[in-house]
C-alpha positions as CSV (number, residue, x, y, z in Angstrom):
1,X,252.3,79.5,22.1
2,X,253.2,79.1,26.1
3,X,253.1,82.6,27.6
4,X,255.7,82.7,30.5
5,X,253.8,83.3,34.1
6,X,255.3,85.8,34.7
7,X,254.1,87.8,31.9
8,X,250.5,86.8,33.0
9,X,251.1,88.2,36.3
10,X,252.8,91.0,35.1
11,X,249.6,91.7,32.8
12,X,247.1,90.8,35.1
13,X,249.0,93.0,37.5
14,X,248.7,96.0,34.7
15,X,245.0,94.9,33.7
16,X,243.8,95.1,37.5
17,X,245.5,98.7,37.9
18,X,243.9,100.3,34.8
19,X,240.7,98.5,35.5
20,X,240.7,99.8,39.0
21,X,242.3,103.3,38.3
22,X,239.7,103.7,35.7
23,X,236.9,102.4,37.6
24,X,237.6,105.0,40.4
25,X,239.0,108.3,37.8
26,X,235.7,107.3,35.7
27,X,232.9,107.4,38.5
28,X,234.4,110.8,39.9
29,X,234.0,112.2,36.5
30,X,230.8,110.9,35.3
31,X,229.6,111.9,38.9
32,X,231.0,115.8,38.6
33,X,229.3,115.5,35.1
34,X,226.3,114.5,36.5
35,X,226.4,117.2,38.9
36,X,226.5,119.7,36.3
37,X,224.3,118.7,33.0
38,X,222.1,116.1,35.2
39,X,221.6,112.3,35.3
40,X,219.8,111.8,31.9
41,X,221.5,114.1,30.1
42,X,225.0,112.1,31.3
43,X,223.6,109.0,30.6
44,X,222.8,110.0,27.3
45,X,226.4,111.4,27.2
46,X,227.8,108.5,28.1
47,X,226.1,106.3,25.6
48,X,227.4,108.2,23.3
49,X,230.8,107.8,24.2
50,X,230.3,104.1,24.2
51,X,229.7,103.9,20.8
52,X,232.3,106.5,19.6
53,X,234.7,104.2,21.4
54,X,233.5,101.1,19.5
55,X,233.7,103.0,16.3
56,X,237.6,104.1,17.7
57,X,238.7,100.1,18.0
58,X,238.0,99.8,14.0
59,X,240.5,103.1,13.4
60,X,242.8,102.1,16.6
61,X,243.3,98.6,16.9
62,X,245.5,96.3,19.6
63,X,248.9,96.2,18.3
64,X,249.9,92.4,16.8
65,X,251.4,90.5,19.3
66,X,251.6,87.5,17.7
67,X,255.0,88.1,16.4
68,X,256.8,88.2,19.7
69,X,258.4,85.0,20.5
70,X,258.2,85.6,23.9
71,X,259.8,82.0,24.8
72,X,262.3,82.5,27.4
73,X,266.0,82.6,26.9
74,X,269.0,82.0,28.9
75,X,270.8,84.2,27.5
76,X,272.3,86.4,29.9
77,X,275.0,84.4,32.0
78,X,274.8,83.9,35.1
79,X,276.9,86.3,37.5
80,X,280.0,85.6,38.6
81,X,279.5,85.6,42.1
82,X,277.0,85.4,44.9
83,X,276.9,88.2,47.6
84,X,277.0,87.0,50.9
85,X,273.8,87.8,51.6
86,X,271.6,87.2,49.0
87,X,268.5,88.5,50.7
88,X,265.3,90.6,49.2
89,X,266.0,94.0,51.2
90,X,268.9,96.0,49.6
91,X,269.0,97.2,46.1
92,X,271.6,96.1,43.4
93,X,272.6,98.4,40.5
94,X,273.7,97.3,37.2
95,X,276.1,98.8,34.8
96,X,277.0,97.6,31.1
97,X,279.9,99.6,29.6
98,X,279.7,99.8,25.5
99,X,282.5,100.9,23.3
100,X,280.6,102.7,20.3
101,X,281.4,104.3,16.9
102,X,280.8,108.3,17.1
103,X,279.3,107.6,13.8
104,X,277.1,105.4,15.0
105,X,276.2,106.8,18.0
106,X,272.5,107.7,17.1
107,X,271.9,104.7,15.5
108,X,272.8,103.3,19.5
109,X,270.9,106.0,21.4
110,X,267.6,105.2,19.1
111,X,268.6,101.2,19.9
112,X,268.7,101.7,23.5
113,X,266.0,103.1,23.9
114,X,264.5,99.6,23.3
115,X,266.5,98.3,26.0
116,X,265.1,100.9,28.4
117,X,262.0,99.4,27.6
118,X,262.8,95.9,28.2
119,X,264.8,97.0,31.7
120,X,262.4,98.7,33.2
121,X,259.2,96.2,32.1
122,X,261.4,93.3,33.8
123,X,262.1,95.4,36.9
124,X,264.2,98.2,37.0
125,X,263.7,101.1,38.8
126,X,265.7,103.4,37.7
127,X,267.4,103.6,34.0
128,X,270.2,105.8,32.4
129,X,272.2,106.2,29.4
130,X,275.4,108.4,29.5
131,X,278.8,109.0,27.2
132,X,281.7,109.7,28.8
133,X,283.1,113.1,29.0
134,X,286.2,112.3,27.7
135,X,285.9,109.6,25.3
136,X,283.1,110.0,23.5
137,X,283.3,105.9,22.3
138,X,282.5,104.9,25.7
139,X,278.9,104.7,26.7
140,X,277.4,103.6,30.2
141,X,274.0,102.0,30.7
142,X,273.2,101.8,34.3
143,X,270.3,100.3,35.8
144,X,268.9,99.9,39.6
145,X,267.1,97.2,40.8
146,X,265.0,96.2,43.8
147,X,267.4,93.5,45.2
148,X,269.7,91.2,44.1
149,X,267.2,88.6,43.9
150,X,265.2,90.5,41.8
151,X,268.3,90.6,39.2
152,X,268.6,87.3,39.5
153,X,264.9,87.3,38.0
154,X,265.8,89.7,35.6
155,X,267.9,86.7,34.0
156,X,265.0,84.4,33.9
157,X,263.0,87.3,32.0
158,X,264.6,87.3,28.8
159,X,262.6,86.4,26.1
160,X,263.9,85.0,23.0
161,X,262.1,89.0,21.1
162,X,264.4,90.3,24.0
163,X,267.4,88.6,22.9
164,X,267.3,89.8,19.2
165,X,267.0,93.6,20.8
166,X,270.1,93.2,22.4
167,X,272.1,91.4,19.7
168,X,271.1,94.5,17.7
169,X,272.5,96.7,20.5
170,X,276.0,94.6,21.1
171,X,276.2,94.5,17.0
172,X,277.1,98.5,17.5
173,X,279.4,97.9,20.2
174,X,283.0,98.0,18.7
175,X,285.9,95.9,20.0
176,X,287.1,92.1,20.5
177,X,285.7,92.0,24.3
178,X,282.0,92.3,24.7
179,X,279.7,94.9,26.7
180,X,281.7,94.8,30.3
181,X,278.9,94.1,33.2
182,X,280.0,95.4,36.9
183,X,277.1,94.5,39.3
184,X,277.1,96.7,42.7
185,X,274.7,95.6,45.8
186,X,273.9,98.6,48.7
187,X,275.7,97.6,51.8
188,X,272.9,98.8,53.4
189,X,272.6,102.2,55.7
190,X,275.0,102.7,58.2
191,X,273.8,101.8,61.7
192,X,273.9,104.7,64.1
């Protein structure tokens, strides 16, 4: 299987935080701990913990991965039209309106909740969910993104495991015409 680059940089990028993070959380710890109980006593401690946290990956193991098909797919269409400027610096939000069953409407929140997931992994930073007031079939995902450009990634992102979650999402939506998308870019602050 071919892993996409940019889900190795994307989990390099998360590997070198933790790693880091930890590296940094851990030695202010260990060296508080130290300060307290005293250097053998910590070492000892923390040999200890090594081996509980070998025992731990027998009880707690990596979740399967294998199963994702994480082959791209170009899915999502392409928008309509190109903003005049198409540069990196103002954000773009993103809204898909759904038309869903009352019945079913748990069924849909549980559901999206996946596609928050899948929005804000591939870029988003911002991510809502709402039903309208006033007609409780119509439901509004909205998403913001960093720049247009970075939607236009967003597009490349979606993986073929990606895909099936949101044909289980549209399956819920009700109505001949599917989810309508509305893409907004910032003009940008107002010069003063």
């Amino acid at each position: 299987m071919v892993v996409p680059a940019w889900v190795q940089a994307r989990s390099l990028a998360f590997y070198l935080l933790v790693f880091q993070g930890g590296a940094a959380v851990g030695s202010l710890a260990w060296g508080g701990l130290a300060g307290v109980l005293g250097v053998d006593r910590t070492m000892v401690a923390a040999g200890v913990g090594m081996i509980l946290g070998l025992a731990a990956a027998f009880y707690f193991p990596l979740r399967n991965v294998e199963s994702l098909d994480l082959k791209t797919s170009a899915y999502w269409p392409e928008p309509d039209f190109v903003p005049e400027s198409t540069g990196d610096s103002e954000p773009a939000f993103v809204t898909v309106e759904y038309r869903v069953d009352p019945l079913q409407a748990k069924e849909f929140v549980r559901m999206m909740a996946d596609m928050e997931r899948i929005r804000r992994r591939d870029g988003a930073l911002q991510w809502g969910l709402f039903v309208d007031a006033t007609d409780q079939w119509k439901y509004l995902e909205e998403f913001l993104v960093e720049s247009w450009l970075e939607h236009l990634r967003q597009h490349e992102r979606v993986t073929a495991s990606d895909h099936e979650v949101q044909e289980r999402v549209r399956s819920l939506h009700a109505g001949p015409d599917p989810p309508r998308v509305s893409h907004y870019i910032s003009p940008g602050r107002p010069e003063r």
